[in-house]
DSSP file (Angstrom, degrees, kcal/mol; ACC not computed):
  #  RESIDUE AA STRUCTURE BP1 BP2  ACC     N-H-->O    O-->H-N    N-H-->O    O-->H-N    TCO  KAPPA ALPHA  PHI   PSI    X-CA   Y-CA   Z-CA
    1    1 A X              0   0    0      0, 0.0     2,-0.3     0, 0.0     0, 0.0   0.000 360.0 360.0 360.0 131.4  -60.5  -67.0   13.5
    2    2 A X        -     0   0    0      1,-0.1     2,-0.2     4,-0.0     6,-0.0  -0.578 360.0-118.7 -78.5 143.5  -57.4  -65.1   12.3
    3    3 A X    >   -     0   0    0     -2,-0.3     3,-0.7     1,-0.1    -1,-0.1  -0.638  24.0-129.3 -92.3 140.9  -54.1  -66.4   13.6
    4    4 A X  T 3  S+     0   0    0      1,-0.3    -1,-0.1    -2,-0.2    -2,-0.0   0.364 101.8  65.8 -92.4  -8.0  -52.4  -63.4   15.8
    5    5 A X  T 3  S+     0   0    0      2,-0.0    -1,-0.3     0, 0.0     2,-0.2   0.898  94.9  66.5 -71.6 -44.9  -48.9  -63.5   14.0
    6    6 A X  S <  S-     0   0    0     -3,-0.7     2,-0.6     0, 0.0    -4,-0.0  -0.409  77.9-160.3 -73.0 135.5  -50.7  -62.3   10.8
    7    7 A X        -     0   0    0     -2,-0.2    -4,-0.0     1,-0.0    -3,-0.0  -0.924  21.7-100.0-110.3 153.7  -52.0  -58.7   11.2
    8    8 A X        -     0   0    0     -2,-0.6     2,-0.4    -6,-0.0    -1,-0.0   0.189  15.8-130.9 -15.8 143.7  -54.8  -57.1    8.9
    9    9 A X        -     0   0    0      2,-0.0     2,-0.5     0, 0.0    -1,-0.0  -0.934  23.3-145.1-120.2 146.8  -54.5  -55.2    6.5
   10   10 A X        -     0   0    0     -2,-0.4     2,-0.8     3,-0.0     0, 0.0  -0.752   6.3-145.4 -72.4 111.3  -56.9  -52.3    6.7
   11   11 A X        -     0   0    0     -2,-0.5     2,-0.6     1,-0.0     3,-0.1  -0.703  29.4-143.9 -89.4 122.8  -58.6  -50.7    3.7
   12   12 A X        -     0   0    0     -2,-0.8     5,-0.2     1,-0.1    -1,-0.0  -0.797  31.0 -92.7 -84.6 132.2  -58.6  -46.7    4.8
   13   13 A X     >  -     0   0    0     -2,-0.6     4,-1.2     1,-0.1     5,-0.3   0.496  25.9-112.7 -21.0 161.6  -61.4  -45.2    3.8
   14   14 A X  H  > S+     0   0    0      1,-0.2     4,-1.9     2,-0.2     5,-0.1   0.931 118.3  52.5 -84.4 -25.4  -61.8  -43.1    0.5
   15   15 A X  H  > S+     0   0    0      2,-0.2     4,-2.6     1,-0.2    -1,-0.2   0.968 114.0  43.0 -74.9 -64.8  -62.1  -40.0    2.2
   16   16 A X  H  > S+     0   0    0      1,-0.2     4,-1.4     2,-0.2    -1,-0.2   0.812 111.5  51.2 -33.6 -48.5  -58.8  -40.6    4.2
   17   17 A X  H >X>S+     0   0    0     -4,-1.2     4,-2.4     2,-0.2     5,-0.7   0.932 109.2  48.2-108.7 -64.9  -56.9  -41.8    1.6
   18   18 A X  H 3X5S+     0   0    0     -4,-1.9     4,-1.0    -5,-0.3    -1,-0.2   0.865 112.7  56.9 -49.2 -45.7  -58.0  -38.4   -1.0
   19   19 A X  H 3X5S+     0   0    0     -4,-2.6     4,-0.9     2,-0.2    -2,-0.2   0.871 105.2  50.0 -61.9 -31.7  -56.9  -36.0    2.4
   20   20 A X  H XX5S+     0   0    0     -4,-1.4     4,-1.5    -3,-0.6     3,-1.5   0.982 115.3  41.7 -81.6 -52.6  -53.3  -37.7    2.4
   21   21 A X  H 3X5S+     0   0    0     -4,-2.4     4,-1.2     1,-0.2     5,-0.4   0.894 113.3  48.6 -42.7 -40.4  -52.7  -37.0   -1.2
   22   22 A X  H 3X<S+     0   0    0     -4,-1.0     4,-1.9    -5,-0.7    -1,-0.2   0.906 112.4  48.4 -83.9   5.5  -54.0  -33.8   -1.2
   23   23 A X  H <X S+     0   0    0     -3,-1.5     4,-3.6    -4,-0.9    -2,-0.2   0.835 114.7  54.4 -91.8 -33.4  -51.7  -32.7    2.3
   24   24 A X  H >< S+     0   0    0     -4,-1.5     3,-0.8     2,-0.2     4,-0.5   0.952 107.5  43.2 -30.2 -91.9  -48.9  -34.3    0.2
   25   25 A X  H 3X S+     0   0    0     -4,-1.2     4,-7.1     1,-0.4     5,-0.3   0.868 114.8  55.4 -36.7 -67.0  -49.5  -32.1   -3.0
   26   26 A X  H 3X S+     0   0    0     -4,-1.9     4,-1.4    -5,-0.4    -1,-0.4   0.908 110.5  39.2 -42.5 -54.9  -49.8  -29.3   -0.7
   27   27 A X  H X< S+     0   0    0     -4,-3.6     3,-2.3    -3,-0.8     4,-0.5   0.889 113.8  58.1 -45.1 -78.4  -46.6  -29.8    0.9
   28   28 A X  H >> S+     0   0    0     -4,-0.5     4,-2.6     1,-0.3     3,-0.8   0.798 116.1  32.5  52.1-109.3  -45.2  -30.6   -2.4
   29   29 A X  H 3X S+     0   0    0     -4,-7.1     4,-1.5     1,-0.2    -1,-0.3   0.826 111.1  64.7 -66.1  -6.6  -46.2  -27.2   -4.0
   30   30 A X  H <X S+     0   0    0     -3,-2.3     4,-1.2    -4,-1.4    -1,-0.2   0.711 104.0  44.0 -96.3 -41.8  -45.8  -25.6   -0.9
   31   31 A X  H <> S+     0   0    0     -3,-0.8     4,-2.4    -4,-0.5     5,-0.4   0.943 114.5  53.4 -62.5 -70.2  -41.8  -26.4   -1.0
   32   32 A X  H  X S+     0   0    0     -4,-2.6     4,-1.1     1,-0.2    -2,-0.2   0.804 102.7  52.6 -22.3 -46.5  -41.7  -25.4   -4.6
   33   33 A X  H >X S+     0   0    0     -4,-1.5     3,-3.1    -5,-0.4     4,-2.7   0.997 109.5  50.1 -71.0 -77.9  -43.2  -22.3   -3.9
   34   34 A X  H 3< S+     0   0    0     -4,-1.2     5,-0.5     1,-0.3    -1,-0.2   0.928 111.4  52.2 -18.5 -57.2  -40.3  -21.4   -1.0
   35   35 A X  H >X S+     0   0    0     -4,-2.4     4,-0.7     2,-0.2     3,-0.6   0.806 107.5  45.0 -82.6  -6.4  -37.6  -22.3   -3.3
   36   36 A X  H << S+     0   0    0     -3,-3.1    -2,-0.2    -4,-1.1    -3,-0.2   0.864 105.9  62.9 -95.7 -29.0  -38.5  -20.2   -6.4
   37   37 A X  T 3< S+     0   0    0     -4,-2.7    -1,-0.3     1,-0.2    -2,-0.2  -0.107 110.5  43.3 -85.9  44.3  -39.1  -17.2   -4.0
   38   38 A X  T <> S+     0   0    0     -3,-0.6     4,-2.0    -4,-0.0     5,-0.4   0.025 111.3  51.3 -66.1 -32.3  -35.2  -17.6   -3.2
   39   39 A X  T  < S+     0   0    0     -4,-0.7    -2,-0.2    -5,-0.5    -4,-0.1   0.154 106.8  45.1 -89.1  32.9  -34.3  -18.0   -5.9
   40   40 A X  T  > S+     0   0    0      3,-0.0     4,-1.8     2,-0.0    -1,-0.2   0.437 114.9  60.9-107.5 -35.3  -35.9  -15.1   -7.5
   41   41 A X  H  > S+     0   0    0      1,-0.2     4,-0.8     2,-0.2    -2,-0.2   0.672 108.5  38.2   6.6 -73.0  -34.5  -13.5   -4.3
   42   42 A X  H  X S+     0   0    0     -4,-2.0     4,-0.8     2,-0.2     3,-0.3   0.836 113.5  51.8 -78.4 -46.8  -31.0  -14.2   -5.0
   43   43 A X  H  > S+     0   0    0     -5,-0.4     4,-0.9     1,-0.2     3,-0.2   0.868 114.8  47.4 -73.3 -26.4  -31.0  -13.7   -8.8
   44   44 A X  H  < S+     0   0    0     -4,-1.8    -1,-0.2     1,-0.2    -2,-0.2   0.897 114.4  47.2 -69.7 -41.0  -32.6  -10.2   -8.0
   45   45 A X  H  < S+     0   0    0     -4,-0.8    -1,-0.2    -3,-0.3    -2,-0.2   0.415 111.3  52.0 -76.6  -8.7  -30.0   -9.3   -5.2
   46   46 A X  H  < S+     0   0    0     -4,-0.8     2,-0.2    -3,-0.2    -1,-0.2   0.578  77.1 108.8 -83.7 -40.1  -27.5  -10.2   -7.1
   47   47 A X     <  -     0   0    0     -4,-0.9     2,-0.4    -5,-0.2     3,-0.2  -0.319  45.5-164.1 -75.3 116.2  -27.9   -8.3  -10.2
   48   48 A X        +     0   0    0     -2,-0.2    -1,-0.1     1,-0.2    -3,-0.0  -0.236  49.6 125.3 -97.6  45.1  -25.4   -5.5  -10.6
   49   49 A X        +     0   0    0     -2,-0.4     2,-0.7     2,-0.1    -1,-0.2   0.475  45.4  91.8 -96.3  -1.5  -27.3   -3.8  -13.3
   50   50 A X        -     0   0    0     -3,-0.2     2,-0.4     2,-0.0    -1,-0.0  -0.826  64.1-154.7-110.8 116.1  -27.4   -0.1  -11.3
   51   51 A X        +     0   0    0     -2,-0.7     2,-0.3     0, 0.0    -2,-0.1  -0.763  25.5 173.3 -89.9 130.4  -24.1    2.2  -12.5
   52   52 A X        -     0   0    0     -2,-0.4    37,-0.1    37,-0.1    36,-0.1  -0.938  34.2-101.1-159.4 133.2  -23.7    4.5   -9.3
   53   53 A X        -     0   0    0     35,-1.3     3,-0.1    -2,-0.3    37,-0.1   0.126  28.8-113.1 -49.9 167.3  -20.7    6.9   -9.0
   54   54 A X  S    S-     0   0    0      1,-0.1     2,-0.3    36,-0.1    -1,-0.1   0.821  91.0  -1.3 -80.3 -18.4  -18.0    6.0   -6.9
   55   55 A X        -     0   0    0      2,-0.0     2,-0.2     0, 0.0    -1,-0.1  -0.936  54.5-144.2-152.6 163.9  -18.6    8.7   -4.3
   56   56 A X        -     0   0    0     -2,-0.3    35,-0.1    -3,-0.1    36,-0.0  -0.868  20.8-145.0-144.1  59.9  -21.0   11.7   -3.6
   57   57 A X        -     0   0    0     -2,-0.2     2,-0.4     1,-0.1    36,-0.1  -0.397  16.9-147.6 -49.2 121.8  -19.3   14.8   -1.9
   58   58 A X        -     0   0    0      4,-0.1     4,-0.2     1,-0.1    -1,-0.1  -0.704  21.3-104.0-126.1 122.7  -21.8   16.0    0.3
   59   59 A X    >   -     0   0    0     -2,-0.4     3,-0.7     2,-0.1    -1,-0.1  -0.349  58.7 -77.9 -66.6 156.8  -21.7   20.2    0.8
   60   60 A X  T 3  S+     0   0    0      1,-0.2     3,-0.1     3,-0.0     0, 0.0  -0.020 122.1  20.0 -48.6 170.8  -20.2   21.1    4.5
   61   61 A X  T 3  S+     0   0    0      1,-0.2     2,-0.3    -3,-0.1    -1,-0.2   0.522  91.0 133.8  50.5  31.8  -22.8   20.6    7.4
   62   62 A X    <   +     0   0    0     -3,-0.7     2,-0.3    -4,-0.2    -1,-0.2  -0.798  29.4 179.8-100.8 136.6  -25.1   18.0    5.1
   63   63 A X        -     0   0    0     -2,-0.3    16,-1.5    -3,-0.1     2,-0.3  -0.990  22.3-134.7-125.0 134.1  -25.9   15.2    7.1
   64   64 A X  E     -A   78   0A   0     -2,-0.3    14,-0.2    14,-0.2     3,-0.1  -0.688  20.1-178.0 -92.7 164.6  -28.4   12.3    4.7
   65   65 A X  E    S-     0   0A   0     12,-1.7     2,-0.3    -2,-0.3    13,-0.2   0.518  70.6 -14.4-120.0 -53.8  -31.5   10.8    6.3
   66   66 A X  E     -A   77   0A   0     11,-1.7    11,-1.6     9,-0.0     2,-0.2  -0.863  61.7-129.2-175.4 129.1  -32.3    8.8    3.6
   67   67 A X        -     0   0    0     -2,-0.3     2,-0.3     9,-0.2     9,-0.2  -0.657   5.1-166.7 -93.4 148.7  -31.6    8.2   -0.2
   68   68 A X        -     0   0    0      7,-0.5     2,-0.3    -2,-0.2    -2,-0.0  -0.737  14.2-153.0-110.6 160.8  -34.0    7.9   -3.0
   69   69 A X        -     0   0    0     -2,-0.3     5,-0.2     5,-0.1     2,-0.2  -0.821  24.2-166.2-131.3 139.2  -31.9    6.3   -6.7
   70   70 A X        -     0   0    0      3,-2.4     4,-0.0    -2,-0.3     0, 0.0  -0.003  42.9 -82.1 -81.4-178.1  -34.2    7.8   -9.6
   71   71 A X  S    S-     0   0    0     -2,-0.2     3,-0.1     1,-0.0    17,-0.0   0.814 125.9  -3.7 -86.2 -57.4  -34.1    6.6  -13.3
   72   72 A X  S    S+     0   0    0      1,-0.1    16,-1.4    16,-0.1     2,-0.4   0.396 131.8  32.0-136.3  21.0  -30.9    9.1  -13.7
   73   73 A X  B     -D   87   0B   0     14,-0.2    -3,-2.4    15,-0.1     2,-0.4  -0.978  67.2-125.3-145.7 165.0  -30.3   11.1  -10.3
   74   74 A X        -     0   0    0     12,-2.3     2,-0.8    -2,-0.4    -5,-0.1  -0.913   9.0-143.7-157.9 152.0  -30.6   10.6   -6.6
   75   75 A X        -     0   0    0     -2,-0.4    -7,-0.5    10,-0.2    10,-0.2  -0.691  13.2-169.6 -77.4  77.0  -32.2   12.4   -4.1
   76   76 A X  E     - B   0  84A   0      8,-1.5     8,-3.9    -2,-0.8     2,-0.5  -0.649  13.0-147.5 -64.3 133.7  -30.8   12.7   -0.5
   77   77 A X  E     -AB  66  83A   0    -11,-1.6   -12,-1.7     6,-0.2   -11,-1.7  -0.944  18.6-152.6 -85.1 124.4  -32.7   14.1    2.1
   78   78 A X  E     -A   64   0A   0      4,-2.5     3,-0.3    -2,-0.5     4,-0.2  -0.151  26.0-113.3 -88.1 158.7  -30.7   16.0    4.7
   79   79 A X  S    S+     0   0    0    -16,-1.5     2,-0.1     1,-0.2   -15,-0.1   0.975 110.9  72.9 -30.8 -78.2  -31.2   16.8    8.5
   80   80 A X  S    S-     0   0    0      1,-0.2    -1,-0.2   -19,-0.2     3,-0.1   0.336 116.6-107.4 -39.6 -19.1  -31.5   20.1    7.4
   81   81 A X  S    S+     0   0    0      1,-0.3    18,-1.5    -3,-0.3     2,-0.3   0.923  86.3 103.7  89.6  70.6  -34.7   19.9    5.9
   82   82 A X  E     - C   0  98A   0     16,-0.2    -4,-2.5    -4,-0.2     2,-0.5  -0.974  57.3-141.9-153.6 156.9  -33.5   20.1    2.4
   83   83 A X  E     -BC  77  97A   0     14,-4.0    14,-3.2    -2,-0.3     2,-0.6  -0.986   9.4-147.8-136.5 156.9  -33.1   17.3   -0.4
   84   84 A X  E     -BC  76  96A   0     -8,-3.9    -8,-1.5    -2,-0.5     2,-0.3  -0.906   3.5-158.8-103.7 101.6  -30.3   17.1   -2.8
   85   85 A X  E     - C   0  95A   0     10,-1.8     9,-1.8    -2,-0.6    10,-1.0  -0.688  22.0-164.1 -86.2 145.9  -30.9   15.6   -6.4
   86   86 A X  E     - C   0  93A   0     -2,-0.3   -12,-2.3     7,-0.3     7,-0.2  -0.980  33.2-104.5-110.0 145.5  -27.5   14.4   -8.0
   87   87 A X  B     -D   73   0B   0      5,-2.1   -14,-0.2    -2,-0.4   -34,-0.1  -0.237  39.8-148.8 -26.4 135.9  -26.3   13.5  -11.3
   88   88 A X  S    S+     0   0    0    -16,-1.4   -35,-1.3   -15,-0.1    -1,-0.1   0.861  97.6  36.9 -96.5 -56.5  -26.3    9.3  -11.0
   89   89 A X  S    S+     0   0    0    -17,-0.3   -37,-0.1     1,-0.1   -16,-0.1   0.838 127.6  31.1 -97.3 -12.7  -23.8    8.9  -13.1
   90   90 A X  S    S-     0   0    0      2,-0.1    -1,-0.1   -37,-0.1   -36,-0.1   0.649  86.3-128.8  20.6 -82.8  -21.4   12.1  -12.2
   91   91 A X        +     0   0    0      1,-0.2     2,-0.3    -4,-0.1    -3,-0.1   0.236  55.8 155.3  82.2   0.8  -22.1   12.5   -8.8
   92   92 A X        -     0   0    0     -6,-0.2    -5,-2.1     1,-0.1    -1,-0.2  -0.459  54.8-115.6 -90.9 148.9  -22.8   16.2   -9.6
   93   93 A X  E     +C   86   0A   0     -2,-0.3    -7,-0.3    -7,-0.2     3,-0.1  -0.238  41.8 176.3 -58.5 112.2  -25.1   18.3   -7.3
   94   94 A X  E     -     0   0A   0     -9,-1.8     2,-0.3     1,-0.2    -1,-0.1   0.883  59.4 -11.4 -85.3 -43.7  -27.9   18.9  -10.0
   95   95 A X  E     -C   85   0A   0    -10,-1.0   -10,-1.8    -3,-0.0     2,-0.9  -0.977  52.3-144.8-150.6 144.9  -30.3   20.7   -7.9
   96   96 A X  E     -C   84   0A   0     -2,-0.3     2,-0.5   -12,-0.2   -12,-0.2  -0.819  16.6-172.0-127.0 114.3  -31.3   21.8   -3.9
   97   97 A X  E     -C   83   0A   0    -14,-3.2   -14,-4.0    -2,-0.9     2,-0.3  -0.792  14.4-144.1 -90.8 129.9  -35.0   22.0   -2.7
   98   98 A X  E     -C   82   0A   0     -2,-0.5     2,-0.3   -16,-0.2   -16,-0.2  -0.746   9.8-141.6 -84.4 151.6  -35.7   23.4    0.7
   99   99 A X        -     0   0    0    -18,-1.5     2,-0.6    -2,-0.3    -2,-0.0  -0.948  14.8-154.6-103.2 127.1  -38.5   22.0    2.7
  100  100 A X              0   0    0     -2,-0.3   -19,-0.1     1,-0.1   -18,-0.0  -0.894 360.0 360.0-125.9 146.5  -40.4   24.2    4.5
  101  101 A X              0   0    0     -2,-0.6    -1,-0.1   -20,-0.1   -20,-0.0   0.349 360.0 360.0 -67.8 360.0  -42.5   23.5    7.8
C-alpha cells in the first residue's frame, strides 16, 4: 500500500507523449512562420525603390478611378471612359486611349 502524501508518478503513454511534441513543433513552426511573413511585410513596405514624380497635372474635367504604375509610365483610368499613360518619371501626358462601350 502506497502512503497518500506521496503521489505517483504516471508513465504517459508513447502515443501521448509523440502528440505533445509534435503540437509543440507545430506551434513552434507555426510562430516562426507568422513572424517571417511580417517581416518580409515590413521590409517590402518599406522599400522606397519606386522614383514617382512629384505631381501629375491632370487635363480639366479628368477625374481618376484608379492608377496602374508600369515599368516606366502610369496609367490612370478616368470617369470619362478614357485612360491616361504618363511619363513616370516626368509626369508628362505620353498618350490618351478612349474606351468605347
Amino acid at each position: 500500500m502506497t502512503d497518500p502524501s506521496e503521489t505517483e508518478i504516471q508513465q504517459e503513454p508513447p502515443q501521448i507523449r509523440f502528440l505533445r511534441r509534435l503540437v509543440t513543433t507545430l506551434t513552434v513552426a507555426m510562430i516562426g512562420g507568422v513572424l517571417v511573413i511580417i517581416a518580409l511585410l515590413v521590409i517590402r513596405l518599406s522599400a522606397d525603390d519606386v522614383p514617382l514624380p512629384a505631381e501629375i497635372a491632370l487635363p480639366p474635367g479628368i477625374e481618376a478611378e484608379a492608377v496602374t504604375f508600369g515599368s516606366d509610365w502610369i496609367a490612370i483610368v478616368s470617369q470619362e471612359d478614357s485612360i491616361l499613360i504618363f511619363d513616370r518619371s516626368s509626369g508628362e501626358l505620353r498618350q490618351t486611349i478612349q474606351i468605347s462601350r
